[in-house]
C-alpha positions as CSV (number, residue, x, y, z in Angstrom):
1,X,0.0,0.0,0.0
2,X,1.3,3.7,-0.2
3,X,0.9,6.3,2.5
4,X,-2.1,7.3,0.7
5,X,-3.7,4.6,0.7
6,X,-2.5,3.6,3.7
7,X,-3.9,7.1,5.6
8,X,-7.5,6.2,6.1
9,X,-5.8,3.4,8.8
10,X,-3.6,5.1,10.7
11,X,-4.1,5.6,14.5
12,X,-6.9,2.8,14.3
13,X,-7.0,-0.3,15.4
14,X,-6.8,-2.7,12.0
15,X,-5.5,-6.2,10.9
16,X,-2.9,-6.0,8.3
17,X,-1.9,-8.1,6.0
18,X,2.2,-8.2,5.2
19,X,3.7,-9.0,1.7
20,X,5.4,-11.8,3.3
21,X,1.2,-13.0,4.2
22,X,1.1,-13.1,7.5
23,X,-1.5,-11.3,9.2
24,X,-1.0,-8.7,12.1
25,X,-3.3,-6.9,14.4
26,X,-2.3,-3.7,15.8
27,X,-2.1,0.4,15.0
28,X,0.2,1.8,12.7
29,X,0.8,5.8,12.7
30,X,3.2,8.2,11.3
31,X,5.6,10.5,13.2
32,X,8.0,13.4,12.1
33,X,7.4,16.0,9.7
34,X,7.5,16.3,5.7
35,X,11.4,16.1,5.5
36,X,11.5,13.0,7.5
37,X,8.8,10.4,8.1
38,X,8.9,7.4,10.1
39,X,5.9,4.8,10.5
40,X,5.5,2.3,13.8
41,X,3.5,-0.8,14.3
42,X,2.2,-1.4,17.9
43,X,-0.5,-3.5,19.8
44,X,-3.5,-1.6,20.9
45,X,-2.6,-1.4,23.8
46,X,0.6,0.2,23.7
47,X,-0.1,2.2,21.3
48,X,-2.8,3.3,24.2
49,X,0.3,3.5,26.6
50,X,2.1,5.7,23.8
51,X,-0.1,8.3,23.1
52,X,-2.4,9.1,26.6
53,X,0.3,8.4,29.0
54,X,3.3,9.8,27.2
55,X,5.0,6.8,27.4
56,X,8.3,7.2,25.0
57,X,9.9,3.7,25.9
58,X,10.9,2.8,22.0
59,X,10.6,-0.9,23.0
60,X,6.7,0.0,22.7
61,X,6.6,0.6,18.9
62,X,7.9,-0.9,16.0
63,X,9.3,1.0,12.7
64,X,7.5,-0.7,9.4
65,X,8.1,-0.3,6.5
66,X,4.8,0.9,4.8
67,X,5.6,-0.9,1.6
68,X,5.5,-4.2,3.3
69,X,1.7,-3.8,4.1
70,X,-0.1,-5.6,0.9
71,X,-3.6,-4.8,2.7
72,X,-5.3,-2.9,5.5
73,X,-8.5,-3.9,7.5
74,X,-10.2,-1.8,10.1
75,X,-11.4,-3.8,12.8
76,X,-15.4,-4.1,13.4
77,X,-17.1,-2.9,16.7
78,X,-13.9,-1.0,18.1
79,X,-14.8,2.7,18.6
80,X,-11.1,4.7,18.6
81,X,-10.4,5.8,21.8
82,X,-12.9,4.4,23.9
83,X,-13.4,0.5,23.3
84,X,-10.1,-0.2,21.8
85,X,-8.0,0.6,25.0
86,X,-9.4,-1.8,28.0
């Protein structure tokens, strides 16, 4: 996928499906500015941990490379920011 495409997913929790075909479940968002870009991968609930609590322990998130993601669904039933994070 490109960032484009890939931009309707961010910050949600989604299942994602890798070039290599296995299947994750997490959040993937984007940090930095134009210049320099840089794209994580983290469980829900980290990613919770991460952005409400500050928590900047790098051993949370995950750099992924966008062009390994073949296919991006948005999980059912979660509402962002309120159900995802329990």
């Amino acid at each position: 996928m490109d960032n484009t495409s890939l931009k309707l997913y961010y910050d949600r929790p989604c299942k994602f499906k890798l070039r290599s075909g296995k299947d994750i479940y997490g959040v993937v968002w984007k940090e930095g500015d134009e210049f320099k870009e840089t794209y994580y991968f983290s469980s829900s609930e980290n990613y919770n941990r991460i952005k409400t609590k500050g928590a900047v322990n790098s051993s949370l998130k995950t750099p992924v490379n966008i062009n390994d993601i073949v296919a991006a669904e948005m999980l059912q039933g979660i509402v962002p920011g309120k159900d995802m994070f329990k």
